[in-house]
C-alpha positions as CSV (number, residue, x, y, z in Angstrom):
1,X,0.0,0.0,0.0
2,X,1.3,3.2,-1.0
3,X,1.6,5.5,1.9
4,X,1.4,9.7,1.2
5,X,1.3,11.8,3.9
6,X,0.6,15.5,3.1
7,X,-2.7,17.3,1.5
8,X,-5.3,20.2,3.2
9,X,-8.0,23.1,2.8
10,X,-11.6,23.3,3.1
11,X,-14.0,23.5,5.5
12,X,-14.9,23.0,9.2
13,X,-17.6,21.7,11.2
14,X,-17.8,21.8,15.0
15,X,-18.0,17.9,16.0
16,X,-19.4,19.3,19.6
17,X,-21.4,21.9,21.1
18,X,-18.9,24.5,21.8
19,X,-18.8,27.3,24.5
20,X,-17.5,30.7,22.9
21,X,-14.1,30.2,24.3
22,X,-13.8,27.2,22.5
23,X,-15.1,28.1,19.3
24,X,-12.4,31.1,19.6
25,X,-9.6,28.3,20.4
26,X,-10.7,26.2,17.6
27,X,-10.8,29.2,15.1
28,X,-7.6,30.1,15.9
29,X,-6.3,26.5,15.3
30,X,-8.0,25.9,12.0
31,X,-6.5,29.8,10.9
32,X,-3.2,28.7,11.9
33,X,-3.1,25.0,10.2
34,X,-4.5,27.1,7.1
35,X,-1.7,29.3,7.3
36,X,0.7,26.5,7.4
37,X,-0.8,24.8,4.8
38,X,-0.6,27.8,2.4
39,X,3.3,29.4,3.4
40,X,4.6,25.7,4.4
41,X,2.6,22.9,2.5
42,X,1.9,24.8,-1.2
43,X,4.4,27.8,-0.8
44,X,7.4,25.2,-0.8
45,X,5.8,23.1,-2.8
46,X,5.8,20.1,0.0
47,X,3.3,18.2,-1.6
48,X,2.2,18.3,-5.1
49,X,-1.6,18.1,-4.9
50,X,-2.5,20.2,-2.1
51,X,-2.6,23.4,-4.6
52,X,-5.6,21.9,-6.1
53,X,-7.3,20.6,-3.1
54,X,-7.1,23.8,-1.2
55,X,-8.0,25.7,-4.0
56,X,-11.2,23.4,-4.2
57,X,-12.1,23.9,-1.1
58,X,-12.3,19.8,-0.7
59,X,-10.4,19.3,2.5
60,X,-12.5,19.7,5.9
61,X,-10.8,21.0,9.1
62,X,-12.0,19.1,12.1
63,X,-10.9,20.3,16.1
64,X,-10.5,17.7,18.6
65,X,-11.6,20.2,21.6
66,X,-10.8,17.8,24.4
67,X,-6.8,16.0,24.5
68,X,-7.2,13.1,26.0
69,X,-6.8,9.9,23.7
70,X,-10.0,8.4,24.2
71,X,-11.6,11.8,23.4
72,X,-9.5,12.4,20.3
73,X,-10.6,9.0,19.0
74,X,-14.2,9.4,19.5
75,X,-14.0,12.5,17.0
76,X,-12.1,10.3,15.5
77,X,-14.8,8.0,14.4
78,X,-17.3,10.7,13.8
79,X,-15.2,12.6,10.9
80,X,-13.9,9.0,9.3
81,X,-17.7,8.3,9.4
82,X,-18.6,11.3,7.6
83,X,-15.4,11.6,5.6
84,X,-16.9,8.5,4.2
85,X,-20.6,9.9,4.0
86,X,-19.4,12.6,2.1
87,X,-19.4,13.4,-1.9
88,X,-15.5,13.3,-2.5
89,X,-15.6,16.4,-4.5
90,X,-17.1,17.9,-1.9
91,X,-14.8,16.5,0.8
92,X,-12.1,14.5,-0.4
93,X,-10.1,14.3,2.9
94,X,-9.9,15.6,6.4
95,X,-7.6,17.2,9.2
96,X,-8.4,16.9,12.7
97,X,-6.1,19.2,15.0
98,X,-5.5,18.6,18.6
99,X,-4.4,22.0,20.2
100,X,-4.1,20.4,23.6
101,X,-3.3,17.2,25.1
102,X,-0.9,15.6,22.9
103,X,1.9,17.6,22.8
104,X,4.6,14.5,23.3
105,X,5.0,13.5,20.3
106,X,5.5,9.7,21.1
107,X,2.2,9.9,22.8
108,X,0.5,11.3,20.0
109,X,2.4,8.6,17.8
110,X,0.6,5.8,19.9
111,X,-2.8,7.4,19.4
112,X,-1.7,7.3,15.8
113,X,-1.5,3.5,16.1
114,X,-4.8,3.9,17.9
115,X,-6.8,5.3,15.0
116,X,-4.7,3.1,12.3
117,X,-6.3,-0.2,14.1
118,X,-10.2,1.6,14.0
119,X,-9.8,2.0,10.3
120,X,-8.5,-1.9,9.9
121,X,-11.3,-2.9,12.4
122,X,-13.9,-0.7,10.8
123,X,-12.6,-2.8,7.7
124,X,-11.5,0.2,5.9
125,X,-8.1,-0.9,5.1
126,X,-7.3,0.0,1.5
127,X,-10.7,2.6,1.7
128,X,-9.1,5.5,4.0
129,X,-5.4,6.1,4.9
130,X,-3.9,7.7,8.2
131,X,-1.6,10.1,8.1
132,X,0.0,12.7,10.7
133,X,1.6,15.6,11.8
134,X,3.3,17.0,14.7
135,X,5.0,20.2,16.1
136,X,7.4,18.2,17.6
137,X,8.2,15.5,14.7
138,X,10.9,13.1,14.3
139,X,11.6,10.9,11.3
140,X,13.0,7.3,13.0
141,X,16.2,7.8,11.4
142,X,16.8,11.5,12.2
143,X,18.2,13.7,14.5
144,X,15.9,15.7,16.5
145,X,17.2,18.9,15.1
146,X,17.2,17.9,11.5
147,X,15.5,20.2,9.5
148,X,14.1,17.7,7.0
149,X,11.7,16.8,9.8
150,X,10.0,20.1,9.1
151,X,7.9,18.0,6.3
152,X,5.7,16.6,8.7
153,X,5.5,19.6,11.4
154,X,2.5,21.1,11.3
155,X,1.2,23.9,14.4
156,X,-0.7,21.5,16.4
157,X,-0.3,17.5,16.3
158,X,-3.4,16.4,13.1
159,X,-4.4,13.3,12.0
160,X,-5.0,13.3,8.4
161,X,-7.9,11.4,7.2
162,X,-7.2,10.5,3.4
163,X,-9.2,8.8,1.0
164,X,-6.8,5.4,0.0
165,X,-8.6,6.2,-4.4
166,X,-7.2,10.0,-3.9
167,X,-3.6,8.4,-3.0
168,X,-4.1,5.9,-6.4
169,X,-4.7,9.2,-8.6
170,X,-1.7,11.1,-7.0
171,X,0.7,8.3,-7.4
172,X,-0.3,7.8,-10.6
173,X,0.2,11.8,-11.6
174,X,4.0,10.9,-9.6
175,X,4.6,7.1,-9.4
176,X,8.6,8.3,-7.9
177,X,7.0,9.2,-4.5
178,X,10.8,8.9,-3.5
179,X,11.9,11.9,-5.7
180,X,9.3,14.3,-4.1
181,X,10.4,13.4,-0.7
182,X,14.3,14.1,-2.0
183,X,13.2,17.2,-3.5
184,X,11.0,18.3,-0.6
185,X,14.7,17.4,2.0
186,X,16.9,19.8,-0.8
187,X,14.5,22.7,-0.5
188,X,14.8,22.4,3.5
189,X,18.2,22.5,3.7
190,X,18.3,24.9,1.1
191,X,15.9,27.1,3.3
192,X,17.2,26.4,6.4
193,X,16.0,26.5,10.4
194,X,15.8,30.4,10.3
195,X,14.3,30.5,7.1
196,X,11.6,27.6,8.2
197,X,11.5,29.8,11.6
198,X,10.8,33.0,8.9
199,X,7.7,31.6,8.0
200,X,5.4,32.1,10.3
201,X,3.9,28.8,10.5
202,X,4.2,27.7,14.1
203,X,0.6,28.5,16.9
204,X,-0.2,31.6,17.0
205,X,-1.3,31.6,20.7
């Protein structure tokens, strides 16, 4: 199975009731994972297809309100659920932030595995595709300070929810996954930490 891991824009629905101070929080997450998707994602050209996505206004921007694993997963369910339900050219994929509660990233990484196991028991396996990001990310083979690890840091830790016949159609656009990943580690280390820093990507609050 061919495994892609970047891709946003679109839409949000609340998946709870929210007090005003909530709604503000999750606002201000979904404004600043937009603005990381448009400097970081498209502006250095991180992933090939997330141009056309965002422009089509076909990804949907969930918020996970409460940290706590069990929590995060039950939102979890609900947007795979209607990720599912939902016209792909209306939605074609989904992010759902965390702004609190999972800010180790090998904790987040186990809720990772978490969510991976739903979608094999839900038998979706080959039908949706996990994929995630993390302020704090490490590849397994990289140093902590590495700046290629900037590929897959996003402003809060986000589970991307992507449709497995969206990854088919982009690999076949760019079967050499390999070279986008090579070209994505040259334009980091051609940009640099302060450049990456110069961006303006990280939480705003």
């Amino acid at each position: 199975m061919t495994r892609w891991t970047n891709w946003p824009s679109g839409s949000w629905r609340s998946p709870v009731a929210l007090s005003e101070a909530v709604v503000t929080d999750a606002a201000t997450a979904i404004a600043d994972t937009r603005r990381w998707l448009e400097r970081a994602v498209i502006g250095l050209n991180l992933c090939p297809f997330a141009k056309g996505v965002h422009a089509k206004g076909q990804v949907h921007y969930a918020v996970a309100t409460e940290g706590d694993a069990q929590a995060v997963l039950r939102v979890f369910r609900d947007e795979l659920q209607a990720l599912l339900a939902a016209d792909p050219a209306d939605r074609d994929t989904t992010l759902l932030i965390v702004p609190s509660g999972q800010d180790d990233f090998h904790r987040f990484h186990a809720l990772v595995g978490q969510a991976e196991r739903i979608v094999r028991r839900e038998g979706l396996e080959g039908v949706v595709q996990v994929a995630h990001f993390h302020p704090a990310f490490v590849f397994a083979d990289a140093d902590e300070d590495d700046i290629a690890n900037a590929t897959n840091r996003a402003p809060y830790p986000t589970l991307h929810l992507l449709r497995e016949a969206s990854i088919d159609r982009a690999v076949a656009a760019f079967p050499d996954a390999a070279a986008v990943y090579e070209a994505n580690i040259r334009c980091l280390r051609e940009l640099g930490p302060e450049g990456w820093r110069a961006l303006d990507v990280g939480p705003s609050s």
